[in-house]
PDB file of N, H, CA, C and O in Angstrom:
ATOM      1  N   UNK A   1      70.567 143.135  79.197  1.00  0.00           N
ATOM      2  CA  UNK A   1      71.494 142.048  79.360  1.00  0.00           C
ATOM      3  C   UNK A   1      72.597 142.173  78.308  1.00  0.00           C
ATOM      4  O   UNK A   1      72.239 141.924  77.157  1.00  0.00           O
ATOM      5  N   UNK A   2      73.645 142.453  78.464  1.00  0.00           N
ATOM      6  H   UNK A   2      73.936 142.655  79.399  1.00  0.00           H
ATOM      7  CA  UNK A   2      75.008 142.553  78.120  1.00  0.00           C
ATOM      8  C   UNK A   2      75.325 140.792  76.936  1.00  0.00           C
ATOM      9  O   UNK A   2      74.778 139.704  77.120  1.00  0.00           O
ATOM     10  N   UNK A   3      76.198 141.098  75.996  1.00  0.00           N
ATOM     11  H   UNK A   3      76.642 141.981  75.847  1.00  0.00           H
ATOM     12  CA  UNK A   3      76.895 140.131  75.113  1.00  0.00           C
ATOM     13  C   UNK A   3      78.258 139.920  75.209  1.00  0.00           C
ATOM     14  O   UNK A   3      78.916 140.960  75.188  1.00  0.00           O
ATOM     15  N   UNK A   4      79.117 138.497  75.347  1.00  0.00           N
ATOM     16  H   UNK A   4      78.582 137.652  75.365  1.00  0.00           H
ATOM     17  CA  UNK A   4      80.233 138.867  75.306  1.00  0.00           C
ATOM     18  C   UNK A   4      80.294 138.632  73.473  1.00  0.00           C
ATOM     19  O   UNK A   4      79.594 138.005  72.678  1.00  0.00           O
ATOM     20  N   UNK A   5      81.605 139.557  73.347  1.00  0.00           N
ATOM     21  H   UNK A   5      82.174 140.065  73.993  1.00  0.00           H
ATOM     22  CA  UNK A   5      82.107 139.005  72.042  1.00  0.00           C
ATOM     23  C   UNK A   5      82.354 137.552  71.559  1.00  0.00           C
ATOM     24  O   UNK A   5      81.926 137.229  70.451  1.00  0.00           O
ATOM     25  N   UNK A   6      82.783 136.979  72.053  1.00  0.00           N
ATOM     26  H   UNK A   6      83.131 137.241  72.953  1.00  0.00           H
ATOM     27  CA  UNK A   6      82.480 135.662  71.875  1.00  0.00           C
ATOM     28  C   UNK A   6      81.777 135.349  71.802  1.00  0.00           C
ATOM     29  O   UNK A   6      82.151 134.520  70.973  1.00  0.00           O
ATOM     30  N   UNK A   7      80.375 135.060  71.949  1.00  0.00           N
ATOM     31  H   UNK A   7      80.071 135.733  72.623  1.00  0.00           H
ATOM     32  CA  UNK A   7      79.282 135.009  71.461  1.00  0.00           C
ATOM     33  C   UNK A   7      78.601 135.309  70.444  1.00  0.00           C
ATOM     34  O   UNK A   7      77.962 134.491  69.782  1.00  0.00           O
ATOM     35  N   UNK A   8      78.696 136.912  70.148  1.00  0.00           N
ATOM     36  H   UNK A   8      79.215 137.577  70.685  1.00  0.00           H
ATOM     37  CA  UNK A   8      78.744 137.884  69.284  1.00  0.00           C
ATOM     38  C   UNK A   8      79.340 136.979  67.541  1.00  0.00           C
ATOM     39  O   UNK A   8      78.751 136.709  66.494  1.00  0.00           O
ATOM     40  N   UNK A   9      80.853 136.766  68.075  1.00  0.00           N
ATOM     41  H   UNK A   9      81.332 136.986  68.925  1.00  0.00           H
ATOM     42  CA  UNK A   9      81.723 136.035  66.987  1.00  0.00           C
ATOM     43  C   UNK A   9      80.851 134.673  66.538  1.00  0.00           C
ATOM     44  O   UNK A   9      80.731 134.440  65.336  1.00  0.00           O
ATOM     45  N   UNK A  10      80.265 133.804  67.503  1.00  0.00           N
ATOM     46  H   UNK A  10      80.363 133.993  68.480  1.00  0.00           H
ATOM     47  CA  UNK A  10      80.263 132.304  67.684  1.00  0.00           C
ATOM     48  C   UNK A  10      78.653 132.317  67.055  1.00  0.00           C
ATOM     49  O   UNK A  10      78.301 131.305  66.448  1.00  0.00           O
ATOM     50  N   UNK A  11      77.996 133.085  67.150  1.00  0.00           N
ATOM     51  H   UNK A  11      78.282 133.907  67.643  1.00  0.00           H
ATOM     52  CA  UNK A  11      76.943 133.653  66.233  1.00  0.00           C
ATOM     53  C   UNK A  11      77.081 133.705  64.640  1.00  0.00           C
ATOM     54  O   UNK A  11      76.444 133.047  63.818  1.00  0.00           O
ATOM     55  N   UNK A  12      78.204 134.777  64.394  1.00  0.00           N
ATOM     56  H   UNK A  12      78.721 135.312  65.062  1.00  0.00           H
ATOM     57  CA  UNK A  12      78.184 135.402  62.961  1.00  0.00           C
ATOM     58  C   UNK A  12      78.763 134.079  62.476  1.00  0.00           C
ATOM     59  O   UNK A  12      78.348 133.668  61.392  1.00  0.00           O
ATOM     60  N   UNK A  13      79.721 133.314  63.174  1.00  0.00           N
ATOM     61  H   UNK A  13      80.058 133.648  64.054  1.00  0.00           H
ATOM     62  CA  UNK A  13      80.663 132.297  62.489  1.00  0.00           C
ATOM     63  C   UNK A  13      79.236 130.499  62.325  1.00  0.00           C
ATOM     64  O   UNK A  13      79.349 129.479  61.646  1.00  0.00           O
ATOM     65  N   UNK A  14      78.456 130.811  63.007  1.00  0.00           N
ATOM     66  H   UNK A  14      78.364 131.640  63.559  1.00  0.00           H
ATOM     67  CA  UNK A  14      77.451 129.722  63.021  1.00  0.00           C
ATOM     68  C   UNK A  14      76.707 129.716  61.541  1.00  0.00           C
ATOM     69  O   UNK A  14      76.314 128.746  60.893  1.00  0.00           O
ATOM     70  N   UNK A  15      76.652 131.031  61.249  1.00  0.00           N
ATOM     71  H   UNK A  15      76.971 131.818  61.776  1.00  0.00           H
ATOM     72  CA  UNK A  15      75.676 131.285  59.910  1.00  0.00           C
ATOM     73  C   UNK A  15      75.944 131.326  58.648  1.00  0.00           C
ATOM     74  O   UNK A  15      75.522 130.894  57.576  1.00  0.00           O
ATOM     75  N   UNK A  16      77.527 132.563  59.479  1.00  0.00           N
ATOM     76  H   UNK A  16      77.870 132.914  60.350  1.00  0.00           H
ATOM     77  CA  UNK A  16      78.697 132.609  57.810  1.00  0.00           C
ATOM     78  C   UNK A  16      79.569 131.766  57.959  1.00  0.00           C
ATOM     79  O   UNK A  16      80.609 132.423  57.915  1.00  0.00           O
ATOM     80  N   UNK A  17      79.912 130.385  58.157  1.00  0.00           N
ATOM     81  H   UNK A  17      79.067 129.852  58.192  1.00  0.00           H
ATOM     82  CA  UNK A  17      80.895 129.706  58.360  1.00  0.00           C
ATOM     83  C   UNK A  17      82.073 129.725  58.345  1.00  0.00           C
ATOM     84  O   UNK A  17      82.734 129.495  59.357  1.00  0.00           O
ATOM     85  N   UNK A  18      82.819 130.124  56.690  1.00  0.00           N
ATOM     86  H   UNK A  18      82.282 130.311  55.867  1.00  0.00           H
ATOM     87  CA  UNK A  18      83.926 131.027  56.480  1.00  0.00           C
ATOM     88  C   UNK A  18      84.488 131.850  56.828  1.00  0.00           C
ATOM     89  O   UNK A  18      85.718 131.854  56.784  1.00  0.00           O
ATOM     90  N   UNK A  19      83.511 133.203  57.473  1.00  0.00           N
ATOM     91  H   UNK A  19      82.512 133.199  57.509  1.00  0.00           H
ATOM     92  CA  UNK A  19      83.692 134.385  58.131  1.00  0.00           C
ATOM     93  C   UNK A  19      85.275 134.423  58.426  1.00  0.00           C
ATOM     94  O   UNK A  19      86.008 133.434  58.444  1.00  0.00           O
ATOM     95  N   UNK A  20      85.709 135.933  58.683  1.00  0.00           N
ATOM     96  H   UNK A  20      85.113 136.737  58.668  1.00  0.00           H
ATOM     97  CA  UNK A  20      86.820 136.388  60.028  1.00  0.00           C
ATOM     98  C   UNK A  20      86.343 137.145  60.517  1.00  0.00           C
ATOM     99  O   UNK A  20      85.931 138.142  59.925  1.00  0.00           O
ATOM    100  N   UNK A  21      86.221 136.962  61.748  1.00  0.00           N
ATOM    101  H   UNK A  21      86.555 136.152  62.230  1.00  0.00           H
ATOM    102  CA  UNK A  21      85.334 138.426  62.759  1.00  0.00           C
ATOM    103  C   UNK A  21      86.369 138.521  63.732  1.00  0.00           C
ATOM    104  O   UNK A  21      86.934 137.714  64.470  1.00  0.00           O
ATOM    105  N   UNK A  22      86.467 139.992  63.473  1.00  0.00           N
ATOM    106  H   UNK A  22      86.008 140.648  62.873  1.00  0.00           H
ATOM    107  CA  UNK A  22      86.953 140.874  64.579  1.00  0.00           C
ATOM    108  C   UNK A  22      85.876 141.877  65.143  1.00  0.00           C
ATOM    109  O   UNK A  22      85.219 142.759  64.591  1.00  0.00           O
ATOM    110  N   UNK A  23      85.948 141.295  66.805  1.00  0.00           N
ATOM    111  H   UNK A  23      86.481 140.578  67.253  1.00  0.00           H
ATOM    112  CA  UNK A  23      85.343 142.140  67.820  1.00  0.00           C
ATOM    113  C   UNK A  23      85.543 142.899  68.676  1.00  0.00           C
ATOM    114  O   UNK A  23      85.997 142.401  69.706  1.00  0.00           O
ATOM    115  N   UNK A  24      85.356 144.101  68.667  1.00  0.00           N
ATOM    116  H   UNK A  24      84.987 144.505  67.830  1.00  0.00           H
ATOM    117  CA  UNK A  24      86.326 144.957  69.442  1.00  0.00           C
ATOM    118  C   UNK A  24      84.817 145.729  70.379  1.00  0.00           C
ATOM    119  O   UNK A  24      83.857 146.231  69.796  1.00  0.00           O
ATOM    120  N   UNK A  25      84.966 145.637  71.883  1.00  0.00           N
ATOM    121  H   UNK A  25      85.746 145.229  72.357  1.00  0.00           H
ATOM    122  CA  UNK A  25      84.028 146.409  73.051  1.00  0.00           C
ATOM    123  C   UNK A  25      84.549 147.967  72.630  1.00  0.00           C
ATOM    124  O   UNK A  25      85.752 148.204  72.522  1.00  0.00           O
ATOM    125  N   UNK A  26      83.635 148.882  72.430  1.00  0.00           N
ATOM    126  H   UNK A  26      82.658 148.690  72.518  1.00  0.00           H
ATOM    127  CA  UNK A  26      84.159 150.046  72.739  1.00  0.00           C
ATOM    128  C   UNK A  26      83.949 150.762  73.251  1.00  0.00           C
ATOM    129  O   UNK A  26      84.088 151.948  72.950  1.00  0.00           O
ATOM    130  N   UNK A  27      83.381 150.149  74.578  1.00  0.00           N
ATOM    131  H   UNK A  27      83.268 149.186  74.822  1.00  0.00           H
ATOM    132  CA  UNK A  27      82.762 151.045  76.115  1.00  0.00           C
ATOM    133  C   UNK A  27      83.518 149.788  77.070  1.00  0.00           C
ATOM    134  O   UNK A  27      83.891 150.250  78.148  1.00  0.00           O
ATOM    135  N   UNK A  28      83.736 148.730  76.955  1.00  0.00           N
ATOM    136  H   UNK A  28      83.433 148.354  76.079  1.00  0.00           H
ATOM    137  CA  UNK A  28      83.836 148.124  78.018  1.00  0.00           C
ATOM    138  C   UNK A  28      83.060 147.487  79.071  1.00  0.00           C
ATOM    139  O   UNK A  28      83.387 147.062  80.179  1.00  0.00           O
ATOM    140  N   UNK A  29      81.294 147.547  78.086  1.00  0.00           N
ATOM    141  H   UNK A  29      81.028 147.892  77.186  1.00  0.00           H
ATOM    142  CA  UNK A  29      80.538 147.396  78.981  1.00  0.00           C
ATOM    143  C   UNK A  29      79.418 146.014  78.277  1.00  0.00           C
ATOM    144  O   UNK A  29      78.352 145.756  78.837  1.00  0.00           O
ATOM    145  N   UNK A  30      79.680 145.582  77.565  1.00  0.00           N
ATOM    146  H   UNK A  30      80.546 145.791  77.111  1.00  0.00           H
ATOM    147  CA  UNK A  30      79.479 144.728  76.307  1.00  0.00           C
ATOM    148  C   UNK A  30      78.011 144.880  75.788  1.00  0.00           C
ATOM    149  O   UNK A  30      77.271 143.953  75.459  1.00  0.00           O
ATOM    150  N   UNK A  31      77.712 146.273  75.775  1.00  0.00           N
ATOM    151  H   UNK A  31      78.313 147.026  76.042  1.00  0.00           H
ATOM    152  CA  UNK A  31      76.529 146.922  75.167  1.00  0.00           C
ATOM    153  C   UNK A  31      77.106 147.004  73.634  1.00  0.00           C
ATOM    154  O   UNK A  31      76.778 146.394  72.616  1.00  0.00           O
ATOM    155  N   UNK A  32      78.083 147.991  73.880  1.00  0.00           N
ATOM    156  H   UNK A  32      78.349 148.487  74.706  1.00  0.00           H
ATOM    157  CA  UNK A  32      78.556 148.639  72.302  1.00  0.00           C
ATOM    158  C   UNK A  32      79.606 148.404  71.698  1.00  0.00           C
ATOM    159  O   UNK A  32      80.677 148.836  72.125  1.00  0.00           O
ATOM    160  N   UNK A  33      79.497 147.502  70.324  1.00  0.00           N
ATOM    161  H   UNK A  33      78.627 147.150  69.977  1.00  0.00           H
ATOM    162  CA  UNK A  33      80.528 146.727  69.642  1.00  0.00           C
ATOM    163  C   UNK A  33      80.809 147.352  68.604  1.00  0.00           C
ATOM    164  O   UNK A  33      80.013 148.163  68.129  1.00  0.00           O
ATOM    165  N   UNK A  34      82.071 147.080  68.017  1.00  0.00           N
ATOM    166  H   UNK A  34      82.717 146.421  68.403  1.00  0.00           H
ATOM    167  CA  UNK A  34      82.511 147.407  66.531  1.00  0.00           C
ATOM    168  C   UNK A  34      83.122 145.915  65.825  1.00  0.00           C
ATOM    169  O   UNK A  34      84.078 145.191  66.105  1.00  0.00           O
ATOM    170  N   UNK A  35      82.043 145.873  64.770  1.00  0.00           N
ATOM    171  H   UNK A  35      81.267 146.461  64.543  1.00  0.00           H
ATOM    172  CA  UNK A  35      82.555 144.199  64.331  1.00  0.00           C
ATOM    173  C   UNK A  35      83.208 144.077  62.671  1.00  0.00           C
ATOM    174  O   UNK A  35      82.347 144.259  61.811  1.00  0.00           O
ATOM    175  N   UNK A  36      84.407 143.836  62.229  1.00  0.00           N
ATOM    176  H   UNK A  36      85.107 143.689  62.928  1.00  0.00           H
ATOM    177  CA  UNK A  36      84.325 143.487  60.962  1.00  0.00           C
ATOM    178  C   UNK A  36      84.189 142.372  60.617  1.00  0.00           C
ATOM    179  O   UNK A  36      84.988 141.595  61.140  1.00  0.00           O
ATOM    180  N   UNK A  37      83.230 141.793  59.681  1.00  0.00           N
ATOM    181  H   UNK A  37      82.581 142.424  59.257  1.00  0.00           H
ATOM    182  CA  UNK A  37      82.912 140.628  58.877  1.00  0.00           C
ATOM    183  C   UNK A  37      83.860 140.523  57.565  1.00  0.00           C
ATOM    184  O   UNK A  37      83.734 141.518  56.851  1.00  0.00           O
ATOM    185  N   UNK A  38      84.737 139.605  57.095  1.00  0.00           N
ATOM    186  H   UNK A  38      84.839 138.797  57.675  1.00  0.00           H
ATOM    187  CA  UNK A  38      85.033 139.375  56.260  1.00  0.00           C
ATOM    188  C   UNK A  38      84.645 137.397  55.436  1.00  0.00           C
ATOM    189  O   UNK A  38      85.025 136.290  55.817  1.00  0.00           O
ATOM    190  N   UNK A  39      83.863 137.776  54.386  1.00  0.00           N
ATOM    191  H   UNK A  39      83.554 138.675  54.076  1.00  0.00           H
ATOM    192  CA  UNK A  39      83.392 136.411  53.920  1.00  0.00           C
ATOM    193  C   UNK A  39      83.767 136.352  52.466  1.00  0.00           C
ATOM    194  O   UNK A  39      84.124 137.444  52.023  1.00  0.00           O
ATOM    195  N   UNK A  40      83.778 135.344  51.603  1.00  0.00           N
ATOM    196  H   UNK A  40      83.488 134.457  51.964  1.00  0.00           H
ATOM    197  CA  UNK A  40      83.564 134.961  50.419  1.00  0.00           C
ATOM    198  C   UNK A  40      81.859 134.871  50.236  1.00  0.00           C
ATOM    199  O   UNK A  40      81.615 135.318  49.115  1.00  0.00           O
ATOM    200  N   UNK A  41      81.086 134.620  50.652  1.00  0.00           N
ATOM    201  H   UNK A  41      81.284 134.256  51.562  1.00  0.00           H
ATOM    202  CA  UNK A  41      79.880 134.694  51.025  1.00  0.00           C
ATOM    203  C   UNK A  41      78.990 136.125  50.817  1.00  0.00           C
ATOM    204  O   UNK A  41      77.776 136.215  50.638  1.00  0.00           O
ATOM    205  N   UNK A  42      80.037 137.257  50.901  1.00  0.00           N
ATOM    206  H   UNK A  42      81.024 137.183  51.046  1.00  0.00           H
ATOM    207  CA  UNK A  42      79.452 138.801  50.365  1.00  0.00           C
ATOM    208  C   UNK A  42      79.298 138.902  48.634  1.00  0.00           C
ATOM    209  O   UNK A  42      78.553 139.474  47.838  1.00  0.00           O
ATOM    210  N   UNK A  43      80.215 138.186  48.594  1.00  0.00           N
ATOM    211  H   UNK A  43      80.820 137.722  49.241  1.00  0.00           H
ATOM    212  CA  UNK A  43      80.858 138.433  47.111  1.00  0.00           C
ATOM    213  C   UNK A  43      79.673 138.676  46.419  1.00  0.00           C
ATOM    214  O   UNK A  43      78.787 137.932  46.841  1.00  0.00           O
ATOM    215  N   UNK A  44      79.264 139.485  45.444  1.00  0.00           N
ATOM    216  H   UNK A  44      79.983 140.089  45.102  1.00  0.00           H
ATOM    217  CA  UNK A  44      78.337 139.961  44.566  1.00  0.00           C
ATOM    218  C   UNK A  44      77.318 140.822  45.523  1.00  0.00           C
ATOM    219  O   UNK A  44      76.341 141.274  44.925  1.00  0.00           O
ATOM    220  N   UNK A  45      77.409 141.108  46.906  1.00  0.00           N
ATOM    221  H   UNK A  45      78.203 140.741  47.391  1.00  0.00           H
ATOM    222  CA  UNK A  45      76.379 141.491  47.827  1.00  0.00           C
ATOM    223  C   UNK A  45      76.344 142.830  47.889  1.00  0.00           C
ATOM    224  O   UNK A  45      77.404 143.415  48.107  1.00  0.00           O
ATOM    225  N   UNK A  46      75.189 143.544  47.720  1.00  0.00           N
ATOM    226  H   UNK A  46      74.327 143.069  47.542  1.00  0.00           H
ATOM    227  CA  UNK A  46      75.180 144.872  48.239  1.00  0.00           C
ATOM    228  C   UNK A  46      76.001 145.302  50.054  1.00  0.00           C
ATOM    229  O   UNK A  46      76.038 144.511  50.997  1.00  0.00           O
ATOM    230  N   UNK A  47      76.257 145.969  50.056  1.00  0.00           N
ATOM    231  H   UNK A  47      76.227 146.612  49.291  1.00  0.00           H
ATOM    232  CA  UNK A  47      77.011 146.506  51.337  1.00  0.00           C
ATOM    233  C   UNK A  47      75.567 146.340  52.264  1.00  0.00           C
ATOM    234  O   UNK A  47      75.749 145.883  53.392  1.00  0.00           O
ATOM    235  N   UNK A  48      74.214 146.658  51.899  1.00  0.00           N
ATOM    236  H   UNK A  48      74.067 147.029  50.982  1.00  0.00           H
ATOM    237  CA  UNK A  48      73.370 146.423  52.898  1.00  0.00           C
ATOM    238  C   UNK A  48      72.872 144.999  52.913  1.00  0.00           C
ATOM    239  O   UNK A  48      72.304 144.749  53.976  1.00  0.00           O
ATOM    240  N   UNK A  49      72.910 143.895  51.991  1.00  0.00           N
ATOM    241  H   UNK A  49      73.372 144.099  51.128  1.00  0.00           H
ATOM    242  CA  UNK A  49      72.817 142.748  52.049  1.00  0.00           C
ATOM    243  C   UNK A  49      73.763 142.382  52.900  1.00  0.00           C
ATOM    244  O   UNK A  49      73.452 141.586  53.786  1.00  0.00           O
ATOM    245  N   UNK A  50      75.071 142.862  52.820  1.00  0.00           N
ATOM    246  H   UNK A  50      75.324 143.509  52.101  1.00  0.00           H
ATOM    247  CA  UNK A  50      75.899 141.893  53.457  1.00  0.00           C
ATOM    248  C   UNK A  50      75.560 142.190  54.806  1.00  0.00           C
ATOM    249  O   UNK A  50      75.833 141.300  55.612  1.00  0.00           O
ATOM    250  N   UNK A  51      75.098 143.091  55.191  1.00  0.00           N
ATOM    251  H   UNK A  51      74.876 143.814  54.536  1.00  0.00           H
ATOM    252  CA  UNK A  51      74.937 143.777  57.001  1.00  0.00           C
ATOM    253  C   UNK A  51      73.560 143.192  57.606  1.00  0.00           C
ATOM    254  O   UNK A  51      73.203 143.072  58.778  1.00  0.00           O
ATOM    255  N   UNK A  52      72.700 142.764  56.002  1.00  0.00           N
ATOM    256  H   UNK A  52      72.990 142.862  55.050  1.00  0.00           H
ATOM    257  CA  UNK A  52      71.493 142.026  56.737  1.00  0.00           C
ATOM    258  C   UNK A  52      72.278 140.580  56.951  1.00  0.00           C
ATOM    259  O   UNK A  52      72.034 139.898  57.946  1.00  0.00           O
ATOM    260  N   UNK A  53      72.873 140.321  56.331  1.00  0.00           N
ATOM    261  H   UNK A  53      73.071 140.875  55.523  1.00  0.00           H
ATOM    262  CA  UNK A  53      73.379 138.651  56.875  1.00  0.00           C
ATOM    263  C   UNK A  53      73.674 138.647  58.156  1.00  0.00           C
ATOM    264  O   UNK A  53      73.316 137.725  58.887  1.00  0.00           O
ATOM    265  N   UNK A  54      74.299 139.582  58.541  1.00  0.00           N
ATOM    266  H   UNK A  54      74.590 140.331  57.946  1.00  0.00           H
ATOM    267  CA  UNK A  54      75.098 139.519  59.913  1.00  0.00           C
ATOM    268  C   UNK A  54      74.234 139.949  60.778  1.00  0.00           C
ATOM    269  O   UNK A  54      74.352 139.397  61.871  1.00  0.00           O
ATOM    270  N   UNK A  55      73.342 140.789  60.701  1.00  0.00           N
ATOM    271  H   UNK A  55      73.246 141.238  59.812  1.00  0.00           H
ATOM    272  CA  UNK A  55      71.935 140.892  61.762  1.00  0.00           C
ATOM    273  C   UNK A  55      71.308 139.735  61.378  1.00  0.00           C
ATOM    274  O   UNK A  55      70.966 139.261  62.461  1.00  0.00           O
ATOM    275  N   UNK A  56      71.004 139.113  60.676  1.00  0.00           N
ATOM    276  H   UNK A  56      71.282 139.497  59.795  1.00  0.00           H
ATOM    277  CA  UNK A  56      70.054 137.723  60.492  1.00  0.00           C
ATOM    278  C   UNK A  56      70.701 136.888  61.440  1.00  0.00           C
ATOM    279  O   UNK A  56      69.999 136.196  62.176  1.00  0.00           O
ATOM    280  N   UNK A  57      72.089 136.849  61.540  1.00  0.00           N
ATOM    281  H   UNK A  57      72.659 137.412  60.942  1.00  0.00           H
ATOM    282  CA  UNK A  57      73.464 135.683  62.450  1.00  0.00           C
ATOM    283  C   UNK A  57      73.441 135.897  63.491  1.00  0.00           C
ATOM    284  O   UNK A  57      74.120 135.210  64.254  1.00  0.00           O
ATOM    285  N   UNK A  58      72.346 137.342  64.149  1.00  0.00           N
ATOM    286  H   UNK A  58      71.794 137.900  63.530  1.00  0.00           H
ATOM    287  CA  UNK A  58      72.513 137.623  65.301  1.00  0.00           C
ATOM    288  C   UNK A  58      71.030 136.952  65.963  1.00  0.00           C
ATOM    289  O   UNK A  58      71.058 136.723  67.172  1.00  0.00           O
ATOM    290  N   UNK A  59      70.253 136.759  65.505  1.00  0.00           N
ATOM    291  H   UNK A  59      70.231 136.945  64.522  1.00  0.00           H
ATOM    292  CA  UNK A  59      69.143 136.247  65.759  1.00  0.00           C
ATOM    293  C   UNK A  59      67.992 137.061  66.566  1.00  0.00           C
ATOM    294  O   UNK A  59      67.192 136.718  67.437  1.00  0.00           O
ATOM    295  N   UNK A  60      68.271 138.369  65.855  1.00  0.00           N
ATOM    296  H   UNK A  60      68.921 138.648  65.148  1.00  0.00           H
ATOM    297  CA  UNK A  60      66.889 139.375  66.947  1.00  0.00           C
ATOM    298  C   UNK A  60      67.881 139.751  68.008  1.00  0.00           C
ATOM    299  O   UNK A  60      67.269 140.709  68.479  1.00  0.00           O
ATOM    300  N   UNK A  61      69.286 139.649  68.911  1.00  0.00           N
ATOM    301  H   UNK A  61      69.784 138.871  68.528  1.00  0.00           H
ATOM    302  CA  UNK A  61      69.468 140.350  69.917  1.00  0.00           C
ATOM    303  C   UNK A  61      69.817 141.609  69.552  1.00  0.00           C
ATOM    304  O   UNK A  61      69.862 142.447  70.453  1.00  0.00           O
ATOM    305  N   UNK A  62      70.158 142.049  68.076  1.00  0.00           N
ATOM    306  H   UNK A  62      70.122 141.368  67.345  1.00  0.00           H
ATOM    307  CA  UNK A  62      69.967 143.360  68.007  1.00  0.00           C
ATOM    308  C   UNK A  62      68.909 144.190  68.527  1.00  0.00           C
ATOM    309  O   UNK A  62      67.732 143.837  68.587  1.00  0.00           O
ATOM    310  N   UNK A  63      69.590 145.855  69.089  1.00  0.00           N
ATOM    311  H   UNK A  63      70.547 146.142  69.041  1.00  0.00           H
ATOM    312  CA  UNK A  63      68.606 146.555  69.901  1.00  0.00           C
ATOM    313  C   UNK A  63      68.152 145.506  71.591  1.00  0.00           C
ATOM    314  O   UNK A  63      67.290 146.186  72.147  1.00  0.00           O
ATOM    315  N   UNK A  64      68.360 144.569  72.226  1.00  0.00           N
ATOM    316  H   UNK A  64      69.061 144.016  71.774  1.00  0.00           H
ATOM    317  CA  UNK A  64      67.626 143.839  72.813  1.00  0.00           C
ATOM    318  C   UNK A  64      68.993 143.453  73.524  1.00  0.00           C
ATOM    319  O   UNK A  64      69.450 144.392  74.176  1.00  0.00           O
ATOM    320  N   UNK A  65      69.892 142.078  73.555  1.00  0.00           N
ATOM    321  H   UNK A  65      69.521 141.315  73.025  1.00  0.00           H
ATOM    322  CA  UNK A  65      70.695 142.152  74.377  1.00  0.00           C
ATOM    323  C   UNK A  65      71.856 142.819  74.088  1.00  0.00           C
ATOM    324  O   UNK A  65      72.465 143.455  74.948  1.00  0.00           O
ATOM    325  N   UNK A  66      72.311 142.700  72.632  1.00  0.00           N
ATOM    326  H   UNK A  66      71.816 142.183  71.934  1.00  0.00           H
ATOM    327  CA  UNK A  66      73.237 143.863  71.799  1.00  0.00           C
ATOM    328  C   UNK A  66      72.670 145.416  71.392  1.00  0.00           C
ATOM    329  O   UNK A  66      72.018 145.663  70.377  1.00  0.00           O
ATOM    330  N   UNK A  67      73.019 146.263  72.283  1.00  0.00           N
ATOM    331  H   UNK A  67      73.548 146.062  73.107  1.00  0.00           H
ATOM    332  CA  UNK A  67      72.339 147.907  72.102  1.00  0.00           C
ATOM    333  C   UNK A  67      72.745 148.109  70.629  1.00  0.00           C
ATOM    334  O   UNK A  67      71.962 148.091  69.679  1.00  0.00           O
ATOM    335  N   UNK A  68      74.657 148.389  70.544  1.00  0.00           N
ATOM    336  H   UNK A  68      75.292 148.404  71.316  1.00  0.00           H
ATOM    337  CA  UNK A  68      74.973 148.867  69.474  1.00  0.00           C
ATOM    338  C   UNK A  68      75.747 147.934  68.597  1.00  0.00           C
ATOM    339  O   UNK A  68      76.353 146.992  69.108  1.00  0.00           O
ATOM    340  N   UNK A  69      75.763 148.150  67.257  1.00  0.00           N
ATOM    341  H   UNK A  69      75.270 148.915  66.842  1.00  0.00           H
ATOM    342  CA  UNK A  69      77.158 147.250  66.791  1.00  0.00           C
ATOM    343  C   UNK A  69      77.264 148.172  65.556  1.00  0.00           C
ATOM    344  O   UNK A  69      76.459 148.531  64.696  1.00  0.00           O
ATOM    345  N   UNK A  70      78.619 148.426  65.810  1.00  0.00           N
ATOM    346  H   UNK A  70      79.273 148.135  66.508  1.00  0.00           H
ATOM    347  CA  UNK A  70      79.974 149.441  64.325  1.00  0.00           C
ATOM    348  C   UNK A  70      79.543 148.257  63.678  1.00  0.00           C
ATOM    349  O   UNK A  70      79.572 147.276  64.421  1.00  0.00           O
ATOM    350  N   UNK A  71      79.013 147.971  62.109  1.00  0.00           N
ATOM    351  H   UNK A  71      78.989 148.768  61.506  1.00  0.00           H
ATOM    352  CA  UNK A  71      79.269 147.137  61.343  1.00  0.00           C
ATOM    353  C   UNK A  71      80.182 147.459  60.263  1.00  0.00           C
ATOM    354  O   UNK A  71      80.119 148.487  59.589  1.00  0.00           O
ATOM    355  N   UNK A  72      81.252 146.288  60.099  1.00  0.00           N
ATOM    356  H   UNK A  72      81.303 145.453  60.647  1.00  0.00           H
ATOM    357  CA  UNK A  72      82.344 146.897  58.553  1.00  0.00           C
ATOM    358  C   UNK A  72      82.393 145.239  58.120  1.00  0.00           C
ATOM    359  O   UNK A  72      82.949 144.358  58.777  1.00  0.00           O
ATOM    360  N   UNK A  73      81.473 145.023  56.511  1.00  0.00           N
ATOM    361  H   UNK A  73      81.022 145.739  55.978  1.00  0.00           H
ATOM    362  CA  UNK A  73      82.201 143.836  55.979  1.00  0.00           C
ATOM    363  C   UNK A  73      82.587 143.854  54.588  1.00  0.00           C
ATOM    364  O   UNK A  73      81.930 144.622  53.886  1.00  0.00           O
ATOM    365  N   UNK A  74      83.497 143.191  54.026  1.00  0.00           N
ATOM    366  H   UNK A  74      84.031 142.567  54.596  1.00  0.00           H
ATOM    367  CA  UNK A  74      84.222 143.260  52.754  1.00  0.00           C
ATOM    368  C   UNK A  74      84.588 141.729  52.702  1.00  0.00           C
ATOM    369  O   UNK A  74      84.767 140.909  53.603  1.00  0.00           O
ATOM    370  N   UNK A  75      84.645 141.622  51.152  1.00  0.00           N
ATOM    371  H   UNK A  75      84.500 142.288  50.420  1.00  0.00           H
ATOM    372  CA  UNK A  75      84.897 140.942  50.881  1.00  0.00           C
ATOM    373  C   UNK A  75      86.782 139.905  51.566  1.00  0.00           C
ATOM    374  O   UNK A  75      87.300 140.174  52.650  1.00  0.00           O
ATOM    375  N   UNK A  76      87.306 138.939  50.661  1.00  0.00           N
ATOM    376  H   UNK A  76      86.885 138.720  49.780  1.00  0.00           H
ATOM    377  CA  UNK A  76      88.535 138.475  51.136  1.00  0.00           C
ATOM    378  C   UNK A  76      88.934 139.174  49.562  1.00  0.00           C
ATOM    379  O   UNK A  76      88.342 139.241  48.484  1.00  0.00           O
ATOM    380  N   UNK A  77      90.552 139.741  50.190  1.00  0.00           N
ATOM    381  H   UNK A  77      91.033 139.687  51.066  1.00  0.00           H
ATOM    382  CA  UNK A  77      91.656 139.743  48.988  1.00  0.00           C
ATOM    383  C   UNK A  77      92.012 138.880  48.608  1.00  0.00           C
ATOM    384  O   UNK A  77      92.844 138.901  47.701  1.00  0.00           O
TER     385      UNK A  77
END
């Protein structure tokens, strides 16, 4: 079962509140995503902490209704 991005977004933004997510399909088939997270919320975070936040925001549909997701998050300038 397929995700739209919106969802995807309406997820990460439920958990990280602050967030900016950009979601980009990159099959067209809403299996395989490329997402950047940007929070104040990383700040002091390991690069793999910050990627568990955003699989935690997804709630288990990783692997399951989301196959793939590009993860990129950084902090705000």
């Amino acid at each position: 079962m397929a995700m739209e991005a919106t969802e995807i977004e309406a997820m990460i933004r439920e958990s990280i509140p602050d967030a900016t997510v950009t979601i980009q399909d990159l099959r067209g088939d809403g299996d395989h995503y490329a997402a950047h997270v940007i929070s104040k919320e990383f700040s002091g975070k390991s690069r793999v902490k910050q990627h568990q936040m955003v699989y935690k925001a997804l709630k288990g549909k990783m692997g399951d209704d989301l196959h793939a997701l590009a993860l990129q998050t950084s902090i705000p300038e």
